[in-house]
Backbone as CSV, one residue per row, in Angstrom:
resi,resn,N_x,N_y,N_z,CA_x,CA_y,CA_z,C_x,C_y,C_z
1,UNK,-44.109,7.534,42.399,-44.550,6.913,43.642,-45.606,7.764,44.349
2,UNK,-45.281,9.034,44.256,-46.665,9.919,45.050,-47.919,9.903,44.175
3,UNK,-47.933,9.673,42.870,-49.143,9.453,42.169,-49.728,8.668,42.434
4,UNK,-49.163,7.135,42.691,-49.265,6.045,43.100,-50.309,6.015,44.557
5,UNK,-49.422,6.704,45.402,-49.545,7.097,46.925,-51.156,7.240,46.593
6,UNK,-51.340,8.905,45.801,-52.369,9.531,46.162,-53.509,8.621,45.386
7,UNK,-53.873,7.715,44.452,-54.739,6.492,44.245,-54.803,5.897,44.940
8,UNK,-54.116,5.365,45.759,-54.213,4.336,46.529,-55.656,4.893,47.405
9,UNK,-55.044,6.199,48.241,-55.636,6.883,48.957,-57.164,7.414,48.887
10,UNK,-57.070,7.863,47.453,-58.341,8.288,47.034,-59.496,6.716,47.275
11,UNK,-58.871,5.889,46.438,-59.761,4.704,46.698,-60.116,4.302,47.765
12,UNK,-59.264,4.418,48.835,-59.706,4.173,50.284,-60.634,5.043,50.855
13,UNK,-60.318,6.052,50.215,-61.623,7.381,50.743,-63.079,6.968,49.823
14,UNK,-63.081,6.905,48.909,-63.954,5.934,48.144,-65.232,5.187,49.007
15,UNK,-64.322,4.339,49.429,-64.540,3.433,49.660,-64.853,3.171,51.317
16,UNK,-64.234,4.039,52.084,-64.395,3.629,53.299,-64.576,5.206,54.387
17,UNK,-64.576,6.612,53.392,-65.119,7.645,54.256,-63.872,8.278,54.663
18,UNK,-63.081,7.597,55.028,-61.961,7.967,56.213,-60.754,7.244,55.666
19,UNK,-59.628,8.120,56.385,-58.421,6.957,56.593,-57.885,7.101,57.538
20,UNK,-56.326,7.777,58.191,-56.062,7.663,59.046,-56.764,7.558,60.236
21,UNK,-56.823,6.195,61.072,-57.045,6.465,62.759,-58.942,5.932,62.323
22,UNK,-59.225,5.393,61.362,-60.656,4.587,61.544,-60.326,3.256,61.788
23,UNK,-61.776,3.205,63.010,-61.645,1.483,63.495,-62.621,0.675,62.288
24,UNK,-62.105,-0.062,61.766,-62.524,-0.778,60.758,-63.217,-2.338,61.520
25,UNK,-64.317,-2.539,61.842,-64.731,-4.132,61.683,-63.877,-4.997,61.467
26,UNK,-63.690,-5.752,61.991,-62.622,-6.886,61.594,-63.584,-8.109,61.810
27,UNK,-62.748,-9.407,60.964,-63.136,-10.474,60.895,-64.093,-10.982,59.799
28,UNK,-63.758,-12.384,59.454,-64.440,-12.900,58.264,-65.647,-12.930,58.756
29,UNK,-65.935,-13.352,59.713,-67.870,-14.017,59.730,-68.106,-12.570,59.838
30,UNK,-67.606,-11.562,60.695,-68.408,-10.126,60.976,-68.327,-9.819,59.161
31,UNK,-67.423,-9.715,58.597,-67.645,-9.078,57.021,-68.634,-9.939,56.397
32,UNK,-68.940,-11.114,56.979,-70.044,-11.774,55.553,-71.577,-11.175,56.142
33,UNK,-71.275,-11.222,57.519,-72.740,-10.459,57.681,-72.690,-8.728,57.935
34,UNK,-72.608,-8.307,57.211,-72.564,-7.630,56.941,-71.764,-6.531,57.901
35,UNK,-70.955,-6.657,58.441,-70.017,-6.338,59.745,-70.857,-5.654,61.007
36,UNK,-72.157,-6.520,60.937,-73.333,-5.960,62.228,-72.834,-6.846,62.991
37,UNK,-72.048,-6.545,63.713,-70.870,-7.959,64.864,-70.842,-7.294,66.456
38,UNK,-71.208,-6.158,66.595,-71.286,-5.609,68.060,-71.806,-6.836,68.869
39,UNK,-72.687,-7.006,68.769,-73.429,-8.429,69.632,-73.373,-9.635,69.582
40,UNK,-71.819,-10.310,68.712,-71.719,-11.560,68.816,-70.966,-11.372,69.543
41,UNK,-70.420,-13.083,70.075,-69.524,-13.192,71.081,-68.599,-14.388,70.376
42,UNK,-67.285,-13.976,69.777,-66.610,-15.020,69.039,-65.147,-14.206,69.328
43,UNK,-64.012,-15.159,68.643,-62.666,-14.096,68.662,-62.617,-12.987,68.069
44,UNK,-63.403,-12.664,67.189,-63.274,-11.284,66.666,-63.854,-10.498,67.215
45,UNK,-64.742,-10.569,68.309,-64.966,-9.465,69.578,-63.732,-8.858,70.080
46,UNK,-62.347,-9.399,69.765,-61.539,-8.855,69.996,-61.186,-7.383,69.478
47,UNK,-62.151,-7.268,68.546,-61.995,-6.106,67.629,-63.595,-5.097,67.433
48,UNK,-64.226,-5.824,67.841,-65.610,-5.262,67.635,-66.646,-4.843,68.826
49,UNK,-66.227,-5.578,69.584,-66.562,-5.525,70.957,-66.026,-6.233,72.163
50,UNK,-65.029,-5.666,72.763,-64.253,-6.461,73.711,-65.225,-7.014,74.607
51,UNK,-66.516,-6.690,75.376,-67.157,-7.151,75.811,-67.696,-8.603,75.639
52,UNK,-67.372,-8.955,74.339,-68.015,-10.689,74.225,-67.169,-11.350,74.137
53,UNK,-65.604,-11.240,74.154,-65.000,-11.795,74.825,-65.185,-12.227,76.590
54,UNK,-65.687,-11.756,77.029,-65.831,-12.780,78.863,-66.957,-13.767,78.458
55,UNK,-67.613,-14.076,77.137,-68.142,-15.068,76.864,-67.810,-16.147,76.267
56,UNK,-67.038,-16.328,75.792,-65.885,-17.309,75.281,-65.478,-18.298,76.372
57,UNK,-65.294,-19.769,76.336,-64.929,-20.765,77.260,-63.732,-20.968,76.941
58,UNK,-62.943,-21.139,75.815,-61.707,-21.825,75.340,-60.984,-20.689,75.170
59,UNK,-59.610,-20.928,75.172,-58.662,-20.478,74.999,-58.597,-20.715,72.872
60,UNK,-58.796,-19.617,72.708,-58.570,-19.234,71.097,-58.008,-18.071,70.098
61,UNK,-57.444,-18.488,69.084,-56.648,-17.522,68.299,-57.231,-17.379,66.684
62,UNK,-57.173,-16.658,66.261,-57.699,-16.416,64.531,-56.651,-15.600,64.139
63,UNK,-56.838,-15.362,62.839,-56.184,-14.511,61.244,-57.044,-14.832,60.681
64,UNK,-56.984,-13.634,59.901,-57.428,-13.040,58.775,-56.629,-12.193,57.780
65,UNK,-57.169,-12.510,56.765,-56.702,-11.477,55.552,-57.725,-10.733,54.137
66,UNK,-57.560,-9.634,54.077,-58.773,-9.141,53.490,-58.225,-8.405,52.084
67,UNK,-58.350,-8.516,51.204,-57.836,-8.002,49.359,-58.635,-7.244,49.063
68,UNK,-58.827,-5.716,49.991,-60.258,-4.870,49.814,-59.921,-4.334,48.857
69,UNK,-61.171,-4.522,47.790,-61.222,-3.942,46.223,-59.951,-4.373,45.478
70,UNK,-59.358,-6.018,45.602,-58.966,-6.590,44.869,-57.785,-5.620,44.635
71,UNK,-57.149,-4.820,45.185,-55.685,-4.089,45.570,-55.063,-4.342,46.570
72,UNK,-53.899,-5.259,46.217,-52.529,-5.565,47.462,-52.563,-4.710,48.394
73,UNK,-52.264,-3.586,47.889,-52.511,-2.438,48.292,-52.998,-1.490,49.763
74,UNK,-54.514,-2.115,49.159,-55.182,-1.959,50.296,-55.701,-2.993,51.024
75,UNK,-54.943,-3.771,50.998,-55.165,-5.334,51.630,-54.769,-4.762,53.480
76,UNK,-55.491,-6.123,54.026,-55.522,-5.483,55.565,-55.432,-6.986,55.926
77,UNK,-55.231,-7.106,57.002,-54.710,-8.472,58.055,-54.391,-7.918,59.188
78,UNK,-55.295,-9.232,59.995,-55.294,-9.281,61.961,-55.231,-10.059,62.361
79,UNK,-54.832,-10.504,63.370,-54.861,-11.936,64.202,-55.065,-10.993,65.860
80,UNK,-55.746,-12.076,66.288,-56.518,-11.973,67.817,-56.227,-13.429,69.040
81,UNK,-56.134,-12.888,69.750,-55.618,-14.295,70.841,-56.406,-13.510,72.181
82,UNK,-57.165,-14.787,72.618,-58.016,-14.850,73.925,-58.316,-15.336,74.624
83,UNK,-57.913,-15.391,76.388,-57.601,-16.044,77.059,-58.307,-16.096,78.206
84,UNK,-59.721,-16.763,78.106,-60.388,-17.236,79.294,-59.844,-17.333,80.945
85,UNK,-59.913,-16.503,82.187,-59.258,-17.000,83.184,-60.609,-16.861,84.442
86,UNK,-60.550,-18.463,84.641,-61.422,-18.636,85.799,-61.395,-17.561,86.436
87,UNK,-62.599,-16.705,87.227,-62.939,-16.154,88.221,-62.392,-14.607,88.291
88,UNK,-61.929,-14.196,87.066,-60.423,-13.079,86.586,-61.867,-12.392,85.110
89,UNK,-62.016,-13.528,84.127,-61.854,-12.441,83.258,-61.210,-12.924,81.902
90,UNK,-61.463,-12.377,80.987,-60.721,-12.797,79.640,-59.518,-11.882,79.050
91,UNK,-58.505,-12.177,78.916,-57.658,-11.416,78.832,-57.675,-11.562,76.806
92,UNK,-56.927,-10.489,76.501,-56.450,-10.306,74.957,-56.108,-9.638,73.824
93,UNK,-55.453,-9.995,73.468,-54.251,-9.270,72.655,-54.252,-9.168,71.287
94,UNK,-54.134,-7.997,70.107,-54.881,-8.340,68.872,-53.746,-7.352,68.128
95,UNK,-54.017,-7.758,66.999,-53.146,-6.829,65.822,-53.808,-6.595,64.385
96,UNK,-53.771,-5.506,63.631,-53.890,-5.295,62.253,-53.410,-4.521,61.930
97,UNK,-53.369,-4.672,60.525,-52.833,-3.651,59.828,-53.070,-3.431,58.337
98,UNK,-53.248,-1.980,57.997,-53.935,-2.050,56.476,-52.455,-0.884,55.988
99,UNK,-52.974,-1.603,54.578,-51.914,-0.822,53.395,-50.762,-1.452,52.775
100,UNK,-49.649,-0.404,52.605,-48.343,-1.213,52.223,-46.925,-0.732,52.748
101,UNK,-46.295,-0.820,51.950,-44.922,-0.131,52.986,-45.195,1.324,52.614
102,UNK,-45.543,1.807,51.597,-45.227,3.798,51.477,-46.603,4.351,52.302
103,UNK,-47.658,3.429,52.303,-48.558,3.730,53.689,-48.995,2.917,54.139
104,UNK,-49.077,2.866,55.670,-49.783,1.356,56.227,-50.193,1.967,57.730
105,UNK,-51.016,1.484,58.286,-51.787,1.786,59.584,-51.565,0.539,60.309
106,UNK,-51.122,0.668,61.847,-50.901,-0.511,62.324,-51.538,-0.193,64.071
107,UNK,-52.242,-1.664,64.414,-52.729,-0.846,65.936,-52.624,-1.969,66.184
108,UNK,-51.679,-2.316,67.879,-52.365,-3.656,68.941,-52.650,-3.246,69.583
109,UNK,-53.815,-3.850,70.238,-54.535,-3.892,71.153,-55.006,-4.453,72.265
110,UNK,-54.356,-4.394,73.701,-54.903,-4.852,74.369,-56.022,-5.082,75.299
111,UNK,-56.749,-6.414,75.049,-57.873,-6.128,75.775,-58.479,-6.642,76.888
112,UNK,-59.078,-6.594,78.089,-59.479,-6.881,78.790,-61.197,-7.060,79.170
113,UNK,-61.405,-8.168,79.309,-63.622,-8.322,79.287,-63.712,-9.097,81.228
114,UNK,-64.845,-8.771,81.550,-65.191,-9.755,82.450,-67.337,-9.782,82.349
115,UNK,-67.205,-10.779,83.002,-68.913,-10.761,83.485,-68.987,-10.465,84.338
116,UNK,-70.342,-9.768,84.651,-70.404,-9.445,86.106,-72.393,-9.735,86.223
117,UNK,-71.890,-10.911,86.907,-73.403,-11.806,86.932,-73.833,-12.911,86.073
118,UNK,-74.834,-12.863,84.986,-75.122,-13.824,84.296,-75.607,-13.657,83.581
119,UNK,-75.776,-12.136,83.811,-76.210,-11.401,82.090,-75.302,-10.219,81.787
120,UNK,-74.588,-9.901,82.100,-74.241,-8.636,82.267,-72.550,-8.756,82.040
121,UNK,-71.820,-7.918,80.876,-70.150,-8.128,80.783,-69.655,-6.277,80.213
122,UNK,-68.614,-6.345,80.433,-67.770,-5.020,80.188,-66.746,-5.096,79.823
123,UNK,-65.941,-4.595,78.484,-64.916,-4.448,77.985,-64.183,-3.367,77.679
124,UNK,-62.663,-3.497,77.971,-62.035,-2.298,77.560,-60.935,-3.175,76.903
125,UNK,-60.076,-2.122,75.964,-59.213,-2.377,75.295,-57.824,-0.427,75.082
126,UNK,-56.808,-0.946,75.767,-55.897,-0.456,75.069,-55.462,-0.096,73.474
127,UNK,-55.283,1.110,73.041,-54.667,0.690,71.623,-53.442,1.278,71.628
128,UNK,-52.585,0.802,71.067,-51.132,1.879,70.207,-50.863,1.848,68.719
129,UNK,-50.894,3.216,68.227,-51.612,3.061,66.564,-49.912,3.386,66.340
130,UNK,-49.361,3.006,64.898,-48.534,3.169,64.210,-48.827,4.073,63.028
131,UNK,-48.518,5.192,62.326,-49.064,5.339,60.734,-47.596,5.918,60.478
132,UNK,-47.279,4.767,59.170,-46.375,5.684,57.831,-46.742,5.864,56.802
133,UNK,-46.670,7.200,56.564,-46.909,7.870,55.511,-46.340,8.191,54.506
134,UNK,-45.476,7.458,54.276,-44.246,7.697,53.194,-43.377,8.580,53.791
135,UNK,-41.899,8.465,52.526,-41.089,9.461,53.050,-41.737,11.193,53.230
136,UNK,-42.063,11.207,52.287,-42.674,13.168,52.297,-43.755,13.664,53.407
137,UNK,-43.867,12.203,54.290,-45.297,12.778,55.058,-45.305,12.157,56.394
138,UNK,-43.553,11.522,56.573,-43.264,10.811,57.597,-44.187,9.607,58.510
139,UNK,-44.070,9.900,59.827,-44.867,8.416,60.804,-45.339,9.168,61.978
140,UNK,-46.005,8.763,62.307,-46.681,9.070,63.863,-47.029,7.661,64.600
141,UNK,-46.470,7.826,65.673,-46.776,6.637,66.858,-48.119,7.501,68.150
142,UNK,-49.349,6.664,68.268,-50.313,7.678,69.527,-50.702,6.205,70.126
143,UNK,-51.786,6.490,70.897,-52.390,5.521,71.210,-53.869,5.820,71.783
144,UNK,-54.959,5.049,71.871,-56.798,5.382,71.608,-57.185,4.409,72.971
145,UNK,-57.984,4.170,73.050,-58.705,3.419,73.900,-60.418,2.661,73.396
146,UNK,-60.854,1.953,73.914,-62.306,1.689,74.125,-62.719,0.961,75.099
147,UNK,-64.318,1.519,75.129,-65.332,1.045,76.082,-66.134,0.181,74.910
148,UNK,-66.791,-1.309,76.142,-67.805,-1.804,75.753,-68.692,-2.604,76.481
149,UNK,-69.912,-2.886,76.250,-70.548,-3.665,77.307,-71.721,-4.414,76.410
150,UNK,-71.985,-5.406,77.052,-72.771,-6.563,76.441,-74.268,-6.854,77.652
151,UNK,-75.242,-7.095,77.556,-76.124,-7.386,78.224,-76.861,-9.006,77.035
152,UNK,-77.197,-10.142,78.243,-77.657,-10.983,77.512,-79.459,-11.047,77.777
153,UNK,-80.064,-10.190,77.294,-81.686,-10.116,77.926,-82.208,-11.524,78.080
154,UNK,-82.077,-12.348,77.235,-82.603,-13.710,77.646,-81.240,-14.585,77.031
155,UNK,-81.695,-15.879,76.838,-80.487,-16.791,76.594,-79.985,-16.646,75.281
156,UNK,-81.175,-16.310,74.631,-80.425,-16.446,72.720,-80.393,-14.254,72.462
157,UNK,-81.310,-14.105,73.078,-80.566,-11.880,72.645,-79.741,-11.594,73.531
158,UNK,-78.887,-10.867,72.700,-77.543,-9.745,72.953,-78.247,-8.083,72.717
159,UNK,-77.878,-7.751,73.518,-78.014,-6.157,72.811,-76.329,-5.769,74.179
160,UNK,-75.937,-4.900,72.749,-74.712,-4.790,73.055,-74.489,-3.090,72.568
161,UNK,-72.793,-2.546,73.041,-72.723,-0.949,72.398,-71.252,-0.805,72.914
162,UNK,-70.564,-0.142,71.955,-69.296,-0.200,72.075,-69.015,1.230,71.516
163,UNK,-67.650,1.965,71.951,-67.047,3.255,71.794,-66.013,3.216,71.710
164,UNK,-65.163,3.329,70.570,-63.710,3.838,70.093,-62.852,4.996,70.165
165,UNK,-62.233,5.467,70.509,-61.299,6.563,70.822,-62.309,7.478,71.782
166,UNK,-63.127,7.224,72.751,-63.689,8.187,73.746,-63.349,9.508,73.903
167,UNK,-61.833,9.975,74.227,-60.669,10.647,74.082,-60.301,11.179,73.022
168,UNK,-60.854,11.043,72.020,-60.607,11.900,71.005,-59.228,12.526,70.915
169,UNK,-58.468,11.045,70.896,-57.067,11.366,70.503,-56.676,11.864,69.080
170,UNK,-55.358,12.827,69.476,-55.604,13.680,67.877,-54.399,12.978,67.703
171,UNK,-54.239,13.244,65.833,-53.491,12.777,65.189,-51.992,13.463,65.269
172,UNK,-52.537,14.723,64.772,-51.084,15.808,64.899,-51.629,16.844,65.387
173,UNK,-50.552,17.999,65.708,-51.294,19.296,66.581,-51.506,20.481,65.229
174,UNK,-50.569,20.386,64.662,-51.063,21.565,63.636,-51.833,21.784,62.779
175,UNK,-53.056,20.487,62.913,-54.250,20.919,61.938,-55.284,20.155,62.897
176,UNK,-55.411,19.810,64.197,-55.848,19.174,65.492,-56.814,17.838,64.642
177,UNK,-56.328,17.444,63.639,-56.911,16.106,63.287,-56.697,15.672,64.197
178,UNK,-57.843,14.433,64.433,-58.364,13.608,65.441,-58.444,11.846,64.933
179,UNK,-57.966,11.176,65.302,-58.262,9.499,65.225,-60.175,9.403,65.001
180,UNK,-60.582,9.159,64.159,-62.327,8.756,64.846,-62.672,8.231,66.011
181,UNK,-63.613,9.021,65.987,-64.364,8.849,67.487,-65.579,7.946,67.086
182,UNK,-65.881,6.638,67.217,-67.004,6.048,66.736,-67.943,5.624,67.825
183,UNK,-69.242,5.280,67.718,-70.100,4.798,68.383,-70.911,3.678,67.742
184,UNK,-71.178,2.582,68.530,-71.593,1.419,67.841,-73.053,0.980,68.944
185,UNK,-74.226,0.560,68.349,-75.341,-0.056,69.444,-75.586,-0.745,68.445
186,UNK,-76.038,-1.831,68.908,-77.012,-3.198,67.656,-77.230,-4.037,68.884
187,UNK,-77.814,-5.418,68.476,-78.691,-6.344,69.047,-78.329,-7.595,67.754
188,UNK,-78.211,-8.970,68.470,-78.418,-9.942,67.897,-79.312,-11.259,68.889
189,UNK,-79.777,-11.976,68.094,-80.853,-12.931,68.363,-80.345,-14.351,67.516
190,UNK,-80.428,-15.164,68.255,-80.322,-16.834,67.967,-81.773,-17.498,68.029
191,UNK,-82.138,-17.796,66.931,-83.138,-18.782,66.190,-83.235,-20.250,66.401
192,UNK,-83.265,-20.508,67.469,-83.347,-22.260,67.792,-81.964,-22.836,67.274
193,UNK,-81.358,-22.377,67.511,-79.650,-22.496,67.271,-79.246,-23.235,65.495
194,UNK,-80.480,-22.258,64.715,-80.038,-22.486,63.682,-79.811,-21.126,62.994
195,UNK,-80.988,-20.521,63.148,-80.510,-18.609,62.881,-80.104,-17.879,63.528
196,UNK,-78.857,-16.896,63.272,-78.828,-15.952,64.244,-78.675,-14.754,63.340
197,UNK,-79.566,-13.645,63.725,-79.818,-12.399,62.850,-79.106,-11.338,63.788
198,UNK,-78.543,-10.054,63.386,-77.755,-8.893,63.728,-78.191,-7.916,63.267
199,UNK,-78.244,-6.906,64.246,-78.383,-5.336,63.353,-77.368,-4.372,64.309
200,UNK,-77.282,-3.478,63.646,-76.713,-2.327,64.305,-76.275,-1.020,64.074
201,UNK,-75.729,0.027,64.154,-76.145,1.331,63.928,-74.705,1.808,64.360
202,UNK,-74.010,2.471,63.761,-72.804,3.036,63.783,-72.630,4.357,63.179
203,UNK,-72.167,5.644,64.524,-72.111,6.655,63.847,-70.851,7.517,64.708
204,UNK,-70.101,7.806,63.459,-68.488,8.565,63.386,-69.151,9.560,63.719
205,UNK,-68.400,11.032,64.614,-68.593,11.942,64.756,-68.384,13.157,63.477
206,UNK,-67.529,12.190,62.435,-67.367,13.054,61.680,-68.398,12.560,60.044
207,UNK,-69.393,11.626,60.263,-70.191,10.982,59.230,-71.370,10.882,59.796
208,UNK,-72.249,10.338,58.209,-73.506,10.032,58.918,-73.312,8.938,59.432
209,UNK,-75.098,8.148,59.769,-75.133,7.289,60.574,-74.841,5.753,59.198
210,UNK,-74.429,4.850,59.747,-74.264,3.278,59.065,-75.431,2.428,59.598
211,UNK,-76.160,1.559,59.078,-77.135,0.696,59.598,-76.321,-0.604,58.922
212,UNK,-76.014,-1.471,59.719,-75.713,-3.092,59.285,-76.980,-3.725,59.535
213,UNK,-77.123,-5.015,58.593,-78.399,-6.302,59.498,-77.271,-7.319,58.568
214,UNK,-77.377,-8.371,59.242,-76.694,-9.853,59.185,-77.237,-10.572,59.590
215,UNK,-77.309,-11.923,58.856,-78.055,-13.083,58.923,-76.723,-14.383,58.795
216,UNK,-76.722,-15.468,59.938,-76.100,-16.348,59.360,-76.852,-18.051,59.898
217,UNK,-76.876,-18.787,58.952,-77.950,-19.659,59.027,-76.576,-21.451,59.009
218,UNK,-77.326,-21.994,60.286,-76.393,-23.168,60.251,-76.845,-24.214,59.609
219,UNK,-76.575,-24.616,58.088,-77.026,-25.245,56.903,-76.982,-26.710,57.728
220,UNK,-75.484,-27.451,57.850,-75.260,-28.643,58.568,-74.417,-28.636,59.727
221,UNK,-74.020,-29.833,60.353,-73.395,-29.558,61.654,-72.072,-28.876,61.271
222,UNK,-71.287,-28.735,60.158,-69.907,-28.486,59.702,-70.316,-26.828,58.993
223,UNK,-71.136,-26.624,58.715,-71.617,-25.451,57.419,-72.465,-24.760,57.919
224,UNK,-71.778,-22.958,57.922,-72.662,-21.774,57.910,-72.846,-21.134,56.693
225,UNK,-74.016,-20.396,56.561,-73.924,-19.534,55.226,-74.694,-18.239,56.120
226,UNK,-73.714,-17.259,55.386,-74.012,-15.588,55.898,-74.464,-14.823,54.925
227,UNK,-74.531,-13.746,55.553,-74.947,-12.593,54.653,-75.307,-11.337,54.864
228,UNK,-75.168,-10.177,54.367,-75.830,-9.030,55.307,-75.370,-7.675,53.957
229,UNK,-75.687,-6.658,54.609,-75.783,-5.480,53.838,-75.783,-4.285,55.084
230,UNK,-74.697,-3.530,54.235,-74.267,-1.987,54.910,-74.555,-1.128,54.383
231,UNK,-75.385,-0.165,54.879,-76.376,1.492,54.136,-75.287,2.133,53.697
232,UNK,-73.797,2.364,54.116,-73.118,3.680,53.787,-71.829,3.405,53.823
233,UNK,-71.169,3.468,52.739,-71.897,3.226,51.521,-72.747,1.683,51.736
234,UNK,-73.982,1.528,50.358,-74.565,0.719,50.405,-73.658,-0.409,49.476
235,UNK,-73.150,-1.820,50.357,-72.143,-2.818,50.372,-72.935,-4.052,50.843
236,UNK,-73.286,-5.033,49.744,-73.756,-6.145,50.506,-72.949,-7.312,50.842
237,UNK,-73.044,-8.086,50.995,-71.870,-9.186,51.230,-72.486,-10.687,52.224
238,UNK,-71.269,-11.232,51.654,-71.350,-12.913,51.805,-70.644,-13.714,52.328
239,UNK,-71.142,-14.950,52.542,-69.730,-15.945,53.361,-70.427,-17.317,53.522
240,UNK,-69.130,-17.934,54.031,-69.508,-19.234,54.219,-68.563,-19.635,55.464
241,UNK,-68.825,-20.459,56.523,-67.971,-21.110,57.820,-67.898,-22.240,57.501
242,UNK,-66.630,-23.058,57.622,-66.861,-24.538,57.767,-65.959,-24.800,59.092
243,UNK,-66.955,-25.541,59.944,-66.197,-25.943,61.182,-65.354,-27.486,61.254
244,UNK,-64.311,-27.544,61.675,-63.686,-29.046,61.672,-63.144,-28.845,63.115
245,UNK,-63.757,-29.783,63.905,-63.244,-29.688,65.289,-63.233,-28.542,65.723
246,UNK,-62.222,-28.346,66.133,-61.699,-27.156,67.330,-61.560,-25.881,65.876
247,UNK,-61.217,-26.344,64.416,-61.063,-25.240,63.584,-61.939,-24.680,63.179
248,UNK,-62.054,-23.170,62.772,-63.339,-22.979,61.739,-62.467,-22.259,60.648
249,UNK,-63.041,-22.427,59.429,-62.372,-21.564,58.384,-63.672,-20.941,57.547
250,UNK,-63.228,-19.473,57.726,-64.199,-18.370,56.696,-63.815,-17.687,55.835
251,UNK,-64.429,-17.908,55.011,-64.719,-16.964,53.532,-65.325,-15.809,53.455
252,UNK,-65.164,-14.732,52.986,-66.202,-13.935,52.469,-65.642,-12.873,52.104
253,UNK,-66.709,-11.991,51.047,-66.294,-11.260,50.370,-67.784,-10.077,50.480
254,UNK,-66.798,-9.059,50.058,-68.365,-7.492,50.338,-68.356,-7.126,48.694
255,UNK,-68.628,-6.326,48.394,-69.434,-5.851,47.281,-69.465,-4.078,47.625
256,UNK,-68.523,-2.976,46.551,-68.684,-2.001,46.422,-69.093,-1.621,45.036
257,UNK,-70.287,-0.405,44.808,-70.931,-0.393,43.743,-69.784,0.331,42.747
258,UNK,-68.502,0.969,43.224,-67.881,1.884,42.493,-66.268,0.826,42.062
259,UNK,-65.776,0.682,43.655,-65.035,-0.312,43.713,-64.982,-1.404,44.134
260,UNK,-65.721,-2.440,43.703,-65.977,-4.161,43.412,-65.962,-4.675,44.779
261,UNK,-65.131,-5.720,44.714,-65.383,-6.743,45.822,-64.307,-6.879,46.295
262,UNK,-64.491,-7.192,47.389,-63.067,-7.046,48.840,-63.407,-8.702,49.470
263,UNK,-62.837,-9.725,48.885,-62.651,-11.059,49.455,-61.615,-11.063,50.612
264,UNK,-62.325,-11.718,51.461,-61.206,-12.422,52.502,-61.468,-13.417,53.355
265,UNK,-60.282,-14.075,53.878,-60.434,-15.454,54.414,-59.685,-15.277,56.042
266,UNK,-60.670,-16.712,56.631,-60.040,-16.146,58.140,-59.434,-18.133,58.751
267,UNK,-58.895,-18.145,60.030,-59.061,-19.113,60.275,-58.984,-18.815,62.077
268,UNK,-59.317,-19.724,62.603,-59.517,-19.415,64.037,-59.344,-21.296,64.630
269,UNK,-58.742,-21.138,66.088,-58.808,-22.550,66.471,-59.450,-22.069,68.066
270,UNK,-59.948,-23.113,68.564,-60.269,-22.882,70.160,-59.670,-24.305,70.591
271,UNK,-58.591,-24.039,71.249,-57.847,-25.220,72.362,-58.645,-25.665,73.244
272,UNK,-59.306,-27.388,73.200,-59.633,-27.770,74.403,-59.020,-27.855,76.109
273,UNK,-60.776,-27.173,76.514,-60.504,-27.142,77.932,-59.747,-28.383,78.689
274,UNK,-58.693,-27.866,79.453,-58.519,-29.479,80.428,-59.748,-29.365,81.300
275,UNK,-59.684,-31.161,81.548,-60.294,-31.699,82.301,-60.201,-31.754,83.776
């Protein structure tokens, strides 16, 4: 089982730089474009930027599930719930968790967004992280925080920037490991409400810098197609949205040059407003 353990592990380092206490991108449409998502405003701002949550009208919830590098393993799943309140603010509440039972990382999060004006929003979010580490390496319970804020320069650009563990909460005291401390800035733009392109720039205190760009193009009134590419490692990736009413359901999958492809699927509903 510890042989086991330590593959698992290695591949995640592989693959993603870090393990314990990294904020990972969440969400299907953010993974097909290439997880440059700081500057949208959808339910998975619940995770990427609490700030575009106070842009949201409906009351809405999503899941997801992600089979990164095609290992149970290292499979990860979240669900997000967000709650529009006249004249207050968007309230909301989120969960994930990656791994399996001999290791798994678990954080909810609560979050809070408002606007302030008509261009201008701010988000924070609570976290409380879970990690077990198997029997030989036990569990730790902490908890992180973030800042974020959104500016809308005109009607279709975002330029947005978000900060994870500010606080530089540590993991344990006897080797003063630390949770990552991340920093996120990008910008997105809407194309006559058929393109909307993303970029953005992400850098761990303990890595270099990440450049995302994402593209997702609205084919028909029901059908998106995405796409985008991540410098570090260099990971390109894909997707597709299909909207039905109030539902949307997403696809997509990334692309690692060492370890393959990480498919996953999401679904999200937004409850109509009363009248």
């Amino acid at each position: 089982m510890k042989k086991r353990l330590l593959l698992i592990l290695l591949a995640a380092w592989l693959g993603l730089g870090t393990l314990a206490g990294q904020n990972w991108p969440a969400g299907v449409r953010s993974a097909a474009m290439g997880h440059a998502s700081v500057g949208l405003t959808d339910i998975w701002s619940s995770f990427n930027n609490q700030a575009g949550l106070a842009w949201l009208e409906e009351t809405t919830v999503g899941a997801f599930y992600e089979n990164r590098f095609l290992t149970p393993e290292l499979g990860a799943q979240g669900a997000a719930f967000a709650l529009p309140v006249k004249q207050m603010g968007t309230f909301g509440v989120n969960l994930y968790r990656f791994g399996y039972t001999n290791y798994n990382e678990n954080k909810m999060g609560f979050a809070y967004s408002r606007k302030f004006g008509e261009i201008f929003s701010a988000g924070l979010q609570l976290n409380l992280h879970f990690f077990q580490m198997g029997e030989d390496f036990g569990s730790l319970f902490t908890a992180s925080g973030e800042l974020s804020f959104l500016v809308k320069a005109t009607e279709d650009w975002t330029i947005a920037a978000h900060v994870f563990n500010p606080t530089r909460t540590p993991l344990n005291s006897f080797d003063r490991e630390k949770i990552a401390t991340i920093f996120r800035i990008g910008t997105a733009y809407n194309f006559d409400d058929k393109l909307v392109a993303s970029a953005e720039m992400e850098k761990d205190l303990e890595r270099d810098p990440t450049v995302r760009i994402g593209l997702e193009y609205h084919l028909v009134e029901a059908v998106y197609l995405r796409g985008g590419i991540n410098t570090n490692p260099v990971s390109p990736s894909f997707g597709l949205g299909l909207k039905f009413k109030q539902f949307n359901l997403d696809v997509a999958s990334a692309w690692h040059q060492n370890l393959g492809f990480s498919p996953q699927i999401g679904l999200s509903y937004k409850f109509r407003k009363k009248k």
